[in-house]
C-alpha positions as CSV (number, residue, x, y, z in Angstrom):
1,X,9.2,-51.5,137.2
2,X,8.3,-48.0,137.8
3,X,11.1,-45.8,138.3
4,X,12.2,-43.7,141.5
5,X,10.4,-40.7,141.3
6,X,7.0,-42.8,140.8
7,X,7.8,-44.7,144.3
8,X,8.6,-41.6,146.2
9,X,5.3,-40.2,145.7
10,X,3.2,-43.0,147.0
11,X,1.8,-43.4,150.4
12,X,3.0,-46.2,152.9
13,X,-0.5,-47.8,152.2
14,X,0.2,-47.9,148.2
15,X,3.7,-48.6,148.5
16,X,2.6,-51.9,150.6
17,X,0.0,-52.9,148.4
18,X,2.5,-52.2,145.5
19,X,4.4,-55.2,147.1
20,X,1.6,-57.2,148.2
21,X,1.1,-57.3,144.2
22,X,5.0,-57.6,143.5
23,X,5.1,-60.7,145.9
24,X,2.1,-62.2,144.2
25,X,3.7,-61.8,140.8
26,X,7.4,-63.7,142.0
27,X,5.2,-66.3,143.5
28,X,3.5,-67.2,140.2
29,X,6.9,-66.9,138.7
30,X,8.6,-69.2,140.6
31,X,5.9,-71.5,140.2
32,X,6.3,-71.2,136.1
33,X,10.1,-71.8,136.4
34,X,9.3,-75.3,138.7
35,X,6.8,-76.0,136.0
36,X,9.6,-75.0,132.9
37,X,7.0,-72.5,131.4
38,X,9.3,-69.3,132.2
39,X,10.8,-68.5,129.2
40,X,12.4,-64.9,130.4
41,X,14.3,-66.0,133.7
42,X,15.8,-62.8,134.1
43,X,11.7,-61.2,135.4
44,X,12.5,-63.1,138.2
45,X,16.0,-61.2,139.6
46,X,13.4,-57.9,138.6
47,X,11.1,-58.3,140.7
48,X,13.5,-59.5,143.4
49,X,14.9,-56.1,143.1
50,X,11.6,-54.5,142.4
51,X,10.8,-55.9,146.2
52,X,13.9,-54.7,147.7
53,X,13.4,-51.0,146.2
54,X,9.9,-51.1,147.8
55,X,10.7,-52.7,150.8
56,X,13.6,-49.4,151.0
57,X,11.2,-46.7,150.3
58,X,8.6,-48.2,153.0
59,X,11.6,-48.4,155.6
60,X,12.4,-44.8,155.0
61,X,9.1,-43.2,154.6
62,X,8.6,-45.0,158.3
63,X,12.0,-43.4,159.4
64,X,10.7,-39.8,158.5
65,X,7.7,-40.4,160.6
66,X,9.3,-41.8,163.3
């Protein structure tokens, strides 16, 4: 995952489409751990978290704004 600083100097717009692309990734995922072709099942709790520390920097860029 990209660290801090990198999320905190996107826009709103790339910060959703970060996710849009973070959601796609834990959907195939999950689809390769039904399947039993996930070896690494820690990705999984990564980008779980990788999606929360997006979703975080979307809710406060919106709070500045607001």
């Amino acid at each position: 995952m990209k660290k801090v600083e990198d999320l905190k100097g996107k826009s709103v717009d790339e910060l959703k489409k970060t996710l849009l692309e973070k959601r796609k990734e834990q959907f195939n995922l999950r689809f390769k751990k039904t399947s039993q072709e996930l070896e690494n099942t820690s990705q999984l709790r990564n980008i779980r978290r990788d999606i929360a520390r997006i979703k975080t920097f979307i809710n406060q860029q919106s709070e500045k704004t607001a």
